[in-house]
C-alpha positions in Angstrom: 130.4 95.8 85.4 132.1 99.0 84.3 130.6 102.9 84.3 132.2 106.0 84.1 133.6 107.5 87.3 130.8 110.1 86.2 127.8 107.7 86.4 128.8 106.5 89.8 129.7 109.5 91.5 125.8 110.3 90.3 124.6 107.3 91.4 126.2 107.8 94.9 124.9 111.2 94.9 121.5 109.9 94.4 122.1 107.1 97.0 123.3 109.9 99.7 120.1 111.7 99.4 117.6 108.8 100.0 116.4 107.6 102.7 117.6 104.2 101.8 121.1 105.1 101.2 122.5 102.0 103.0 120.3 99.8 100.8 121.3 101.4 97.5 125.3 101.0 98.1 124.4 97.0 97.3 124.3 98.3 94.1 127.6 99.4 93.7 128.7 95.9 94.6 131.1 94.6 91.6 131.6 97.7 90.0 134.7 99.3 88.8 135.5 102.9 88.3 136.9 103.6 84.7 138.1 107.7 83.9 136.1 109.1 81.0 138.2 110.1 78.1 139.3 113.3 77.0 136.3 112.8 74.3 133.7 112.2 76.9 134.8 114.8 78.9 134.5 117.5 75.9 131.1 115.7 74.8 129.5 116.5 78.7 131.2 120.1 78.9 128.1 122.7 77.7 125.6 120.4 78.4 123.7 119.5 81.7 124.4 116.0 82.7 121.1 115.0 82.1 121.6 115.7 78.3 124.7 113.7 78.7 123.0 110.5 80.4 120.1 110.7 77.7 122.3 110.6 74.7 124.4 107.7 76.6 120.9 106.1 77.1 119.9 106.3 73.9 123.2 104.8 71.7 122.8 102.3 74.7 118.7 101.9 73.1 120.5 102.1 69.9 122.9 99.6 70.0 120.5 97.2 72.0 117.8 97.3 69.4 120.4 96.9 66.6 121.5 93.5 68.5 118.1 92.3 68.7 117.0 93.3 65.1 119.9 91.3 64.1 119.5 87.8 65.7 115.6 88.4 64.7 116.6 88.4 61.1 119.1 85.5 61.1 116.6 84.0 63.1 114.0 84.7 60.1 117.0 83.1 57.6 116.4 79.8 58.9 114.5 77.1 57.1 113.4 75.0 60.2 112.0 78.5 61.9 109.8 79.1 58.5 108.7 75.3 58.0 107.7 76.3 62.2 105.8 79.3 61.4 103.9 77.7 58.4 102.9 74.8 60.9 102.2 77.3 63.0 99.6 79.2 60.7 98.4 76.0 59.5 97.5 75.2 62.6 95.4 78.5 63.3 98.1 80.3 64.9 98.3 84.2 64.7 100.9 86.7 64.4 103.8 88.0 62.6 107.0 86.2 61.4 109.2 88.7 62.8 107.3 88.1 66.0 107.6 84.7 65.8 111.1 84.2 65.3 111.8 86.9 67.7 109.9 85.1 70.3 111.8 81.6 68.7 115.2 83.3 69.2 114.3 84.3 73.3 113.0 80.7 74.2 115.5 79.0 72.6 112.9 77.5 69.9 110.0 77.3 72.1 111.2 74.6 74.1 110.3 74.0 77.3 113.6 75.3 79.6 114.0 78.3 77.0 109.7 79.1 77.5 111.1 78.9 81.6 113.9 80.7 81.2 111.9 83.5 79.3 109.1 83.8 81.7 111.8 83.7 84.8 113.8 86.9 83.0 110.3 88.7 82.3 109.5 88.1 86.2 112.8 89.4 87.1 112.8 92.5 84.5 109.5 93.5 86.3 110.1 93.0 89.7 113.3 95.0 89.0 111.3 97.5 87.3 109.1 97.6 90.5 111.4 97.9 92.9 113.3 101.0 91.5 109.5 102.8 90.9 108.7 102.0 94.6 112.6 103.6 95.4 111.9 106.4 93.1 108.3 107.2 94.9 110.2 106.7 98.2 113.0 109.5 96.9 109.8 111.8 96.4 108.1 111.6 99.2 111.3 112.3 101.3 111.9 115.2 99.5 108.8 117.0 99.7 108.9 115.9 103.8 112.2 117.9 103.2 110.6 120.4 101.4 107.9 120.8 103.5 110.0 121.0 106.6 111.9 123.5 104.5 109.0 126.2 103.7 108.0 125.3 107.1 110.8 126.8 108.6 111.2 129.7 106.0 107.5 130.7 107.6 108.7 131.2 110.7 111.5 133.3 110.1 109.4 135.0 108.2 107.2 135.3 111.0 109.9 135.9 113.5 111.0 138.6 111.6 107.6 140.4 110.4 108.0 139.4 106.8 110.5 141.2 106.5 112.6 138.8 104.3 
């Protein structure tokens, strides 16, 4: 796996500041630092990093969808999926083609080890999902117990001094 030297001097930012740190490193595991180009450099320069992850996220989204809209439609091109679908309608079966062969192309034609296989991946995607919302909600809470030990302190130099700050 490849990322900018950008990304992962963010991600190891954002694994410094954790509580977890030592646990998020195992992400880094495998990957390789690649230089941005001179293009990528001009594209982040004006522009918080966060605009610069968002646009990278969404020709990501872009490109992704494109991928998938495209094996859906071959996937619609093929006789046997139709002569499927009809069956499937016929049989009292609901739903939309594009569905259909969308959900054809991901199981491998509905058969058994590709139904498996899709259920496994959906399973994984949401435990994934899971676990980075329960790191994300640990992030938080450490830093408003920062925070808090923060304003905390500010008080009592404040105090300390008679408000005088």
């Amino acid at each position: 796996m490849k990322l900018k030297s950008l990304s992962i001097a963010t991600i190891l930012g954002l694994a410094l500041t954790t509580a977890h740190a030592d646990e998020q490193f195992s992400m880094l595991e495998g990957i390789e630092a690649e230089a941005m180009t001179a293009a990528e450099m001009d594209a982040v320069q004006g522009k918080s990093y966060l605009d610069y992850l968002l646009a990278q996220d969404a020709a990501l989204g872009a490109a992704m969808y494109g991928t998938v809209n495209g094996i859906t439609q071959e996937t619609m091109a093929n006789p046997q999926v139709q002569a499927a679908y009809n069956a499937w309608i016929d049989n009292g079966g609901s739903g939309t083609f594009e569905v259909f062969a969308y959900q054809w192309a991901g199981t491998g034609g509905f058969s058994p080890q590709g139904i498996a296989n899709w259920i496994g991946v959906s399973a994984d995607i949401a435990n994934d999902w899971q676990i980075a919302f329960d790191q994300y909600q640990g992030a938080v809470a450490d830093y408003q117990g920062w925070y808090d030990l923060y304003t905390w302190h500010w008080g009592a130099v404040q105090n300390l001094l008679g408000g005088q700050l």
